[in-house]
N, C-alpha and C positions, 0 to 999 in steps of 0.2 A: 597747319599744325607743325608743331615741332617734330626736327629729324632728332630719332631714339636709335641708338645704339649700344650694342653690351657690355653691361659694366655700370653704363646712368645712375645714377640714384634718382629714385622716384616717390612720392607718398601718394599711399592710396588717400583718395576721395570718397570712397564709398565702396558699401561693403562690409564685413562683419571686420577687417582689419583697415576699415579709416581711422588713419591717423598714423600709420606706421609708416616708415622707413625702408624702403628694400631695393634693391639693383635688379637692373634686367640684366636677366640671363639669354634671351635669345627673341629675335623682333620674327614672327610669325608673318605678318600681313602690313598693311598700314593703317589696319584698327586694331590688333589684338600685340602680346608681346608676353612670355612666361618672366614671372619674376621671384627671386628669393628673399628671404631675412637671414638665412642661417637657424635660426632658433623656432621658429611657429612653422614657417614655410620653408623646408629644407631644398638643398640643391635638386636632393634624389625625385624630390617631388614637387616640381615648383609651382606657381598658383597663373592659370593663364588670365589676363586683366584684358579689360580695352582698355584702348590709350587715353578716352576721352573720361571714364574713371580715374585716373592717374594725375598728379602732380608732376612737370620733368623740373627735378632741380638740376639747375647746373654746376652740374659736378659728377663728376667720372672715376671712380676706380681702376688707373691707368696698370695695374698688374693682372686685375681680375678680366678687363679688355685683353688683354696680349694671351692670357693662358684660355679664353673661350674662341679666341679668334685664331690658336694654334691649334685648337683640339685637347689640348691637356687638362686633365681632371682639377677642378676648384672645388676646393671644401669648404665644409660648412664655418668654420673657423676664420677662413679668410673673408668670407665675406661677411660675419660679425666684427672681425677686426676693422676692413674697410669703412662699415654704414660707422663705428666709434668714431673712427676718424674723421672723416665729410660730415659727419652731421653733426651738428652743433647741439647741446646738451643747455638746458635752462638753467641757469645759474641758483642753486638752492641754498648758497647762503647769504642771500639775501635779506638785511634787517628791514 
């Protein structure tokens, strides 16, 4: 299996939020990992997944890594702004 580390972006697979978008906030085991959105799934309360529910895109939130991996508080803001950024949006004006 893939190595996961904080910050990843990942999509659930299953589950009442398959299909979304979220970062691991913290790798528990080599099957489990809490992860947020910001917005459904907040930092203060993140949602613990197996890994094998999970999508690992590759791609990483290299600011949101550096402030989990110093200990420094990440809001909820930053990683809404992150998962905009990494994650690509379906083009809707399309004719």
């Amino acid at each position: 299996m893939k190595e996961v580390e904080p910050g990843q972006v990942v999509m659930s697979c299953a589950g009442r939020d398959k299909g979304r978008f979220m970062l691991v906030i913290r790798v528990i085991d080599s099957q489990y990992v809490y992860v947020a959105d910001g917005k459904l799934r907040r930092i203060e309360k993140p949602k613990k997944k197996k890994l094998k529910h999970l999508k690992i895109l590759n791609k990483k939130a290299g600011f949101i890594h550096e402030k989990l991996a110093s200990g420094r508080k990440v809001y909820n803001e930053e990683i809404r702004r992150a998962l905009e950024e990494l994650v690509e949006k379906p083009d809707d004006n399309r004719v």
